[in-house]
C-alpha positions in Angstrom: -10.1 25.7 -47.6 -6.6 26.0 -47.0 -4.9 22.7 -46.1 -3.0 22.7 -42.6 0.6 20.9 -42.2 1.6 19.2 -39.2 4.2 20.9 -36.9 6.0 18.7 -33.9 8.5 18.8 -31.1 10.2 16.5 -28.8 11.5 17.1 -25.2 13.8 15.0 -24.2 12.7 13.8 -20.5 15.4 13.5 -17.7 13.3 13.1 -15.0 9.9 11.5 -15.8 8.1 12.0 -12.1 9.3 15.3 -12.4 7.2 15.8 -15.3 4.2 13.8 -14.6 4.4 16.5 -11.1 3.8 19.6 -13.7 1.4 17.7 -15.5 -0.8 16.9 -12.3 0.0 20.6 -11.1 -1.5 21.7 -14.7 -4.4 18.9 -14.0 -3.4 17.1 -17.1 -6.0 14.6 -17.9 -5.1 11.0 -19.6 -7.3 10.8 -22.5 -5.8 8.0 -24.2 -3.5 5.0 -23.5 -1.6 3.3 -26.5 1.3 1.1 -26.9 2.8 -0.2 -30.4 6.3 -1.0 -32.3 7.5 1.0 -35.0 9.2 -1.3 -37.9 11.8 1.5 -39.7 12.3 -0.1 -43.2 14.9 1.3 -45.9 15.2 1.3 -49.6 17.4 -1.2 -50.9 19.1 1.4 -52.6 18.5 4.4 -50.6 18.7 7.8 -52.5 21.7 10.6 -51.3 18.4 12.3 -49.2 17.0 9.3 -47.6 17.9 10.2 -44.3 15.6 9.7 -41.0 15.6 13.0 -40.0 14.3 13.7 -43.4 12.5 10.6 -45.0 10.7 7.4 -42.9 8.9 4.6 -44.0 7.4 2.3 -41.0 5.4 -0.2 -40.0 3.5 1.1 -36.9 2.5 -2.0 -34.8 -0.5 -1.1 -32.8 -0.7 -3.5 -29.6 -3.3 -1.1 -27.6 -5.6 0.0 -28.0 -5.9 -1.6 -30.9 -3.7 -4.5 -33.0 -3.5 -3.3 -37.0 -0.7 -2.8 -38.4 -0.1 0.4 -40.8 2.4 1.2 -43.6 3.6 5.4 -42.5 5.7 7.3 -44.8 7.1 10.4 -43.3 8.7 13.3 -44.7 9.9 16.1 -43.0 11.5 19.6 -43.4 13.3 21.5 -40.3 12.3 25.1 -39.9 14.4 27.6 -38.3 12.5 30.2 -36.4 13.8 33.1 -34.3 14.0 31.3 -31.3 14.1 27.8 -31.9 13.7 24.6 -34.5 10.8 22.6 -35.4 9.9 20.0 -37.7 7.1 20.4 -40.2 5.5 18.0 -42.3 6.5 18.0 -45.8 2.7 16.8 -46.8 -0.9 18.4 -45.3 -1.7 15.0 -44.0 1.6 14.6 -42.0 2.1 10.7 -42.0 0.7 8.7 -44.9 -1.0 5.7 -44.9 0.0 3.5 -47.5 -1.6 0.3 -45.9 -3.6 -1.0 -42.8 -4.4 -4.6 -42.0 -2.3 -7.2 -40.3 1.5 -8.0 -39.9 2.6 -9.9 -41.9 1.0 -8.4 -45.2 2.2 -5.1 -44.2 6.1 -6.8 -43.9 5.1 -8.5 -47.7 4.2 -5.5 -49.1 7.4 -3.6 -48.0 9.3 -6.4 -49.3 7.8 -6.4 -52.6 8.7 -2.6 -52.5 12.5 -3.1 -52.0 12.5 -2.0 -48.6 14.3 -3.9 -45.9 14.1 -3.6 -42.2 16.5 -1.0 -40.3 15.9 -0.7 -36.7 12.8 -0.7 -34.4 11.5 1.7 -31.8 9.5 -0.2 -28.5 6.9 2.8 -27.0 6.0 0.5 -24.0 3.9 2.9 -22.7 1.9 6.0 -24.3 0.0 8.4 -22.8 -1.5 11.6 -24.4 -2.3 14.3 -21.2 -4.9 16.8 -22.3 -4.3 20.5 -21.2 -6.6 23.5 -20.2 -5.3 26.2 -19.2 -3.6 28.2 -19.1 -3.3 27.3 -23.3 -5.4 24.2 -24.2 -3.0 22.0 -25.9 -2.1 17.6 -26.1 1.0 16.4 -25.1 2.3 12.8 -26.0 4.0 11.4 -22.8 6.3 8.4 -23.8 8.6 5.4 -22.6 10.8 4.1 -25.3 12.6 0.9 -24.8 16.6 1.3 -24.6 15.8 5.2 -24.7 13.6 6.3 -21.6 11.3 9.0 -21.6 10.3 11.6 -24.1 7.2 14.0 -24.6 5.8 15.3 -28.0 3.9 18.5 -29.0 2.1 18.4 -32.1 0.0 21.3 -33.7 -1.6 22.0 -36.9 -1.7 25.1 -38.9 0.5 27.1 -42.0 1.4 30.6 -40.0 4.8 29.1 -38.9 5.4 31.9 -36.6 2.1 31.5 -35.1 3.5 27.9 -34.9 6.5 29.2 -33.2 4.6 31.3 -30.7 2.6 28.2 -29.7 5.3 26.0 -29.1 7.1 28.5 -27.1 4.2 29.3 -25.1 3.4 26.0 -23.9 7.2 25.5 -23.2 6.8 28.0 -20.8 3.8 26.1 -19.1 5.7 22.9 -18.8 8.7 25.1 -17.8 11.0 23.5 -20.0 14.4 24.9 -20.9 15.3 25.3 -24.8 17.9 22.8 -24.3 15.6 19.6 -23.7 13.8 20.2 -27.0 14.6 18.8 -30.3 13.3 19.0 -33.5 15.2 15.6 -34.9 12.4 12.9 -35.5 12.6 10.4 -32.9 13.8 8.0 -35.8 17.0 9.7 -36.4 17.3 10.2 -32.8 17.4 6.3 -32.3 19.3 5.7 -35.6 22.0 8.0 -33.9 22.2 6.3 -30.9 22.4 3.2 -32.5 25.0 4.1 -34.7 23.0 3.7 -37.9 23.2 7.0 -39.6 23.9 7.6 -43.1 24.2 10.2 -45.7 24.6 12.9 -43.4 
C-alpha cells in the first residue's frame, strides 16, 4: 500500500466568536480537548537549511489530556498549487517520534544531542471541532499564548491537487478569505514574531 503524507494549513483567526458562530452554524462537534507546550530546540551548530519553516525539533509537553512528554522532529516542504500554498510533510508519518516519557529525560536527551532550547509555543486551550456536512473534515481550533487564535486543517493523501481541492473546499464552508491562510508552520510563524529567524 501506498504510504500517505500529511498535508496542513493554518488560518489565522481575527475574530474567534466569529468563528466558533460558523462552527456552531456547521454544528461542529468538540471531540477532543487538549492543552500542552511545545519546547522548540536547535542544533548547536544549525546547518544553512535548518530553518523552522522547513526543519523542527520539539519537545511537545502534553498537560491534557494527558502529561508525557514527546521528542517531534518535523520536516516540511511548501507546495505551490494553482490557487494557493500548503505545507506537506517531508516524511509519510508527518511528525516523528523520537522519544516519549517524562520531562526532564526528554530535555537530557536533546542535550546530549547538541540541541539547545529556542523559543516556546503555550496552546492554552485546544479544541478539535468535528465536521459533517456539507464535506466531513477536523479542524484544530487554537489559543496560543502572546499570539491569539488560530485554526488548523490537516489531511492525508499523495494526489496533491486532490489535496488542493480539499482544502479549498472546506475554505469555502468556513467562508474564509485566501488572505487568512498560511502555509508557514506555526513555528516559524512565532520565531518571526519574536524576531528569531535565521538563515532565511
Amino acid at each position: 500500500m501506498e504510504k500517505e503524507f500529511e498535508s496542513e494549513i493554518r488560518i489565522l483567526i481575527q475574530d474567534i466568536d466569529e468563528f466558533i458562530k460558523k462552527l456552531d452554524k456547521l454544528k461542529a462537534k468538540i471531540v477532543q480537548k487538549y492543552r500542552f507546550t511545545d519546547h522548540i530546540y536547535i542544533p548547536e551548530n544549525p546547518s544553512s537549511d535548518w530553518n523552522p519553516k522547513y526543519k523542527t525539533m520539539r519537545i511537545r509537553q502534553h498537560f491534557a489530556p494527558d502529561t508525557s512528554s514527546r521528542i517531534l522532529f518535523t520536516q516540511n516542504e511548501l507546495i505551490k498549487g494553482k490557487i494557493f500554498q500548503f505545507k506537506r510533510s517531508r516524511y509519510p508519518q508527518g511528525k516523528i517520534e523520537l522519544f516519549s516519557g517524562d520531562q526532564a529525560t526528554a530535555e537530557a536527551l536533546l542535550l546530549s544531542w547538541d540541541f539547545h532550547p529556542y523559543f516556546q509555543i503555550e496552546k492554552t486551550d485546544g479544541k478539535l471541532y468535528e465536521i459533517g456536512r456539507p464535506i466531513k473534515f477536523i479542524i484544530a481550533v487554537e489559543k496560543i499564548t502572546e499570539f491569539g487564535y488560530s485554526a488548523e486543517v490537516e489531511l492525508w493523501g499523495n494526489d496533491l491537487t486532490h489535496i488542493e481541492e480539499l482544502f479549498s473546499n472546506i475554505l469555502s464552508v468556513l467562508e474564509t478569505p485566501l488572505e487568512a491562510v498560511t502555509s508557514n508552520p506555526l513555528p516559524y510563524i512565532i520565531a518571526e514574531q519574536l524576531g528569531l529567524l535565521f538563515n532565511e
